[in-house]
LUMVEX-781847 format. One record per residue (C-alpha): y negated, x negated, z negated. Coordinates in Angstrom, 3 decimals, decimal comma, always signed. Example, Ala and Ser with C-alpha at 12.3 -4.5 7.8 and 13.67 -1.06 7.14 Angstrom:
% LUMVEX-781847
<<+4,500; -12,300; -7,800>>
<<+1,060; -13,670; -7,140>>
//
This chain:
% LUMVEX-781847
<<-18,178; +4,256; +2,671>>
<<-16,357; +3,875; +5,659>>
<<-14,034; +1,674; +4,272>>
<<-12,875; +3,890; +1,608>>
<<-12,499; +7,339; +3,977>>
<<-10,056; +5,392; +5,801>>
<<-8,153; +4,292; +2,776>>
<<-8,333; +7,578; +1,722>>
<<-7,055; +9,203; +4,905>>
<<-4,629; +6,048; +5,450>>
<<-2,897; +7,011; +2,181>>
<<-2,655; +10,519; +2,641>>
<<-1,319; +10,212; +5,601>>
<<+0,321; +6,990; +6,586>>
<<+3,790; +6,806; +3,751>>
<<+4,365; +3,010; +4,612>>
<<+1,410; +2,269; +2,972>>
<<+2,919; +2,331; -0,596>>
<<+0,596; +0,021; -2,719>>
<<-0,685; +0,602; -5,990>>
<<-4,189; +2,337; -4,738>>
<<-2,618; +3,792; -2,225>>
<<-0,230; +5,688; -4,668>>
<<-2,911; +6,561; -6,586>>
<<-5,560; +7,656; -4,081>>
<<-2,092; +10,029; -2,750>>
<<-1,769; +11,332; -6,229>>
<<-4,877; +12,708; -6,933>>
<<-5,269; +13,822; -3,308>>
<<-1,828; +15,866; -4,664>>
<<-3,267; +17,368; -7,553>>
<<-6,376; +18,315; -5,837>>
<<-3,940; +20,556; -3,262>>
<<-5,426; +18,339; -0,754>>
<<-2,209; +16,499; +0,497>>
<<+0,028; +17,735; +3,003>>
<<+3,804; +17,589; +2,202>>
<<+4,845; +14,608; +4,580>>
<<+7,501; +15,577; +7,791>>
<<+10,016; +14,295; +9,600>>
<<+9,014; +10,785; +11,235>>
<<+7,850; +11,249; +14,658>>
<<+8,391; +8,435; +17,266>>
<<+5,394; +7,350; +19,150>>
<<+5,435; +8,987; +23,070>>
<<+6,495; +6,434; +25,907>>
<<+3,570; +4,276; +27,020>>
<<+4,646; +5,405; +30,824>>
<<+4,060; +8,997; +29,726>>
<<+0,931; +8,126; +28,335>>
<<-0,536; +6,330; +31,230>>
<<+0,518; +9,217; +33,309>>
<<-1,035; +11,595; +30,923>>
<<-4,268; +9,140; +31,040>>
<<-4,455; +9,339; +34,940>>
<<-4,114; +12,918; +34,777>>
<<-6,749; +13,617; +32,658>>
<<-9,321; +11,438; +34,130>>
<<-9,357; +13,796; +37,811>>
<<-11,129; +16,883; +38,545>>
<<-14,319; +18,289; +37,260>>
<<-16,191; +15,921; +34,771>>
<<-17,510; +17,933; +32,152>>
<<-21,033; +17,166; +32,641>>
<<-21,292; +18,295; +36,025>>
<<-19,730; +21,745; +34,768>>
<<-22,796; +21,942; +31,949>>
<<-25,110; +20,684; +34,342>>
<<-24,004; +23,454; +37,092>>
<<-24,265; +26,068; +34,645>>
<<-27,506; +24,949; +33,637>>
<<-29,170; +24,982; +37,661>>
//
């Protein structure tokens, strides 16, 4: 099952992936409404940017020891 959801969301969302189940999984996803008219290509972030994002998020206050201080 898992297999086909990420078909599924692969073609609906991934145009490079232009095979022949692909193109049909995308066209019924079209005529169900389901399917998202496709954007501009985006390009992926700089890795530096996203280790320095990474860092960033990984200080301060875990979430568990906010739940856990609201729970004392």
């Amino acid at each position: 099952m898992n297999e086909y959801v990420v078909a599924v969301l692969g073609a609906a969302t991934d145009p490079d992936l232009a095979g022949d189940d692909a193109e049909r999984i995308r066209e019924r996803l079209a005529r169900a409404g389901l399917l998202a008219p496709t954007g501009p290509a985006r390009r992926r972030p700089d890795p530096d940017d996203v280790a320095a994002a990474r860092a960033a998020a990984g200080r301060g206050t875990s979430l568990s020891d906010i739940v856990a201080s609201d729970r004392a």
